[in-house]
C-alpha positions as CSV (number, residue, x, y, z in Angstrom):
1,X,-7.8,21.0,-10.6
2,X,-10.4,18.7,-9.0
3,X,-9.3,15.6,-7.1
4,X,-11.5,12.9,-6.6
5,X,-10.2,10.2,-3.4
6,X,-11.1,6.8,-4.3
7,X,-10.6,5.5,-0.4
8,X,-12.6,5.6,2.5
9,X,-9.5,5.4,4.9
10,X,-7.8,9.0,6.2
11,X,-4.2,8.9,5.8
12,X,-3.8,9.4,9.4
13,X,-5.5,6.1,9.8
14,X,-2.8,4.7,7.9
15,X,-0.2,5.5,9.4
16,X,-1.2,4.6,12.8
17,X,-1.3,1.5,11.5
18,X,1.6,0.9,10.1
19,X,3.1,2.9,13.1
20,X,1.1,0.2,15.4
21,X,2.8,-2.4,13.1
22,X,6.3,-1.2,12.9
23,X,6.4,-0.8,16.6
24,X,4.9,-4.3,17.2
25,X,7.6,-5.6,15.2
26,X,10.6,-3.7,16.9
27,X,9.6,-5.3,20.4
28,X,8.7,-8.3,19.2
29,X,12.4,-8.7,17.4
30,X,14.0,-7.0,20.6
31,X,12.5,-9.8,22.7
32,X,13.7,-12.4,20.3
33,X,17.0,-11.5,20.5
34,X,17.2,-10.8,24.1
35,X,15.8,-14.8,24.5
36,X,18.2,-15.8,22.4
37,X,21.2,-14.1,24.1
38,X,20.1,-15.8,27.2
39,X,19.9,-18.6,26.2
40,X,23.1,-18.6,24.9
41,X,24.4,-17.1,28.5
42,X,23.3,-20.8,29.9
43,X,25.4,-22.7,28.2
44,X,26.5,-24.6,31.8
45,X,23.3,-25.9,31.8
46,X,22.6,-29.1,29.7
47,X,19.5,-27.5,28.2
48,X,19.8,-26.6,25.0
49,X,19.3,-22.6,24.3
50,X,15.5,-21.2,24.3
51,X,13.7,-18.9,22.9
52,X,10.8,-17.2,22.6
53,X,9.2,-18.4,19.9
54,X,6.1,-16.6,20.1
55,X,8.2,-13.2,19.9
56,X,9.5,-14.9,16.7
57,X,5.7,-15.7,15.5
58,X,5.2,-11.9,15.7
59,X,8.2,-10.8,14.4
60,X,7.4,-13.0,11.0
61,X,3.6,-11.8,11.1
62,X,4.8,-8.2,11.6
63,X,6.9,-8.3,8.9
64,X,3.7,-9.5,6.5
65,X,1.7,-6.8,7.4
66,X,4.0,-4.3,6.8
67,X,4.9,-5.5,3.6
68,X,1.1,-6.0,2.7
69,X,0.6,-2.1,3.8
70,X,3.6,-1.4,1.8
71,X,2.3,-3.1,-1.3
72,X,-1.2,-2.2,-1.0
73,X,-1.4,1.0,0.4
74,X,2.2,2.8,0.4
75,X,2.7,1.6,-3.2
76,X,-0.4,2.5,-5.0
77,X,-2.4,5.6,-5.9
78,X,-5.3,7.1,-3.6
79,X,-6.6,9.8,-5.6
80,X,-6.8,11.4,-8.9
81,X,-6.2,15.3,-9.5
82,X,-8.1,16.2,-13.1
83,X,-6.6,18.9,-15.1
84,X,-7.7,20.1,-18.2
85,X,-4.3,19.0,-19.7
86,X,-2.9,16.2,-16.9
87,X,-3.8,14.1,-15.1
88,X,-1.9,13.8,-11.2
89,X,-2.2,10.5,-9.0
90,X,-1.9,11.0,-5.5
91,X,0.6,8.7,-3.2
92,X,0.3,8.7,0.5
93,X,4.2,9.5,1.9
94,X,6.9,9.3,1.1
95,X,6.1,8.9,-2.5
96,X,5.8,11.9,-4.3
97,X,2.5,12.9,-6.6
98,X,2.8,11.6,-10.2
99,X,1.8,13.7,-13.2
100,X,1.0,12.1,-16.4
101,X,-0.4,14.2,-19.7
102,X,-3.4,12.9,-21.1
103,X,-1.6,12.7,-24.5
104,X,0.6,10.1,-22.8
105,X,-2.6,7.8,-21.6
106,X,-2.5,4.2,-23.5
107,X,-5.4,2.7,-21.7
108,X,-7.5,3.8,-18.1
109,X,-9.9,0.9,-17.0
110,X,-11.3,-1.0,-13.8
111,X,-10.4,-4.0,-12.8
112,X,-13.2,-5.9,-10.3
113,X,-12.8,-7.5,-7.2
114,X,-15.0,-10.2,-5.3
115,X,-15.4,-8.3,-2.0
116,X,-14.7,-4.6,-2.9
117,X,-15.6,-2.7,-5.9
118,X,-12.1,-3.1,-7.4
119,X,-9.3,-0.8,-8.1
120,X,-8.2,1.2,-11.1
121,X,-5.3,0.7,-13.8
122,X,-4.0,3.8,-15.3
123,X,-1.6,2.7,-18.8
124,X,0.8,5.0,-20.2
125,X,3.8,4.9,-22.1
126,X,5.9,4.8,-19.2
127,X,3.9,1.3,-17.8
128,X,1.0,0.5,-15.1
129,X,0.0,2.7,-12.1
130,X,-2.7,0.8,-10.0
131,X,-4.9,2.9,-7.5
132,X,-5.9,1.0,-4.2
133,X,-8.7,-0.6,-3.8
134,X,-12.3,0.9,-3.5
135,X,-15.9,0.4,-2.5
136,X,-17.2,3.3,-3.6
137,X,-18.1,2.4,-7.6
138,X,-19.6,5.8,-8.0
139,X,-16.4,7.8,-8.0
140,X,-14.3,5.2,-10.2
141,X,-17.0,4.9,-12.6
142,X,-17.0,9.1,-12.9
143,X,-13.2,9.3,-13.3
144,X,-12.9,6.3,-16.0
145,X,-16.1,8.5,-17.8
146,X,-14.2,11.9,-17.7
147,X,-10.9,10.3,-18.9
148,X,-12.1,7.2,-21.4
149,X,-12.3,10.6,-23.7
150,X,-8.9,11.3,-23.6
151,X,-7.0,7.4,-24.3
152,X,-4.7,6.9,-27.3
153,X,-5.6,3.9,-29.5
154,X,-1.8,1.7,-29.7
C-alpha cells in the first residue's frame, strides 16, 4: 500500500495550533466571565456592570478559528493510501481512516482554487469525501491519473 500526503503541514503542526487556539479561547472566556462577575459584585455603585470586552472579542475570534481548523483541516482527508483493490483516505485525529473499494468509486476529480492548487473530491456511493487543500499539483495530478482508471460511469 503506498500513501501519497497531499499537505505540506506535519500533523504536529496542527495540533499546536489548534492547542494554541483552544487554550486562547479558555482564558480568554475565563476572563470574561470573571469581568462579568465583578461587575455584577458592584452593584452599590451606580455604574452599570463592565466587562471586558476585548476578552469577549477573543473569545468570538477563538471560537472561528477553531471551527475553521475543524472544517478545514480536522474534517477533511490529508492523504491517500493506494491499494491494488481500495483505496484508504487518511484523517488527522480523532477521525478514523476511511476505506473505500475502487468498485464503489462514482467520480474522483480536482476542484481549483485561486491561491492554492486546489483540493480533491472523491464520489462514492456512500456521498463526497473532500481532501484539504494543496499546493503541490504534482501529487494530485498522479493520484487522479492512477485512479481516473478505476471510476464507474452512473
Amino acid at each position: 500500500m503506498e500513501i501519497k500526503i497531499l499537505d505540506e503541514f506535519s500533523p504536529w503542526m496542527i495540533y499546536f495550533l489548534a492547542l494554541v487556539i483552544s487554550c486562547g479561547f479558555f482564558v480568554s472566556a475565563v476572563v470574561f466571565v470573571r469581568s462579568c462577575r465583578a461587575g455584577a459584585h458592584r452593584r452599590t455603585s451606580s455604574k452599570l456592570p463592565r466587562f471586558s470586552g476585548a476578552s469577549l472579542f477573543f473569545a468570538i475570534v477563538a471560537v472561528f478559528a477553531l471551527w475553521f481548523l475543524g472544517v478545514s483541516m480536522f474534517d477533511r482527508f490529508h492523504a491517500i493510501a493506494i491499494a491494488p483493490d481500495r483505496i484508504e483516505l487518511v484523517y488527522m485525529w480523532p477521525r478514523p481512516w476511511r476505506a473505500i473499494q475502487r468498485s464503489d468509486l462514482v467520480d474522483v476529480r480536482g476542484v481549483g482554487a485561486y491561491r492554492t492548487c486546489g483540493y480533491m473530491e472523491i464520489e462514492t456511493r456512500e456521498g463526497i469525501f473532500k481532501s484539504v487543500n494543496f499546493k503541490k499539483c504534482e501529487v494530485a495530478e498522479e493520484i487522479l491519473g492512477r485512479l481516473s482508471g478505476h471510476v464507474v460511469v452512473r
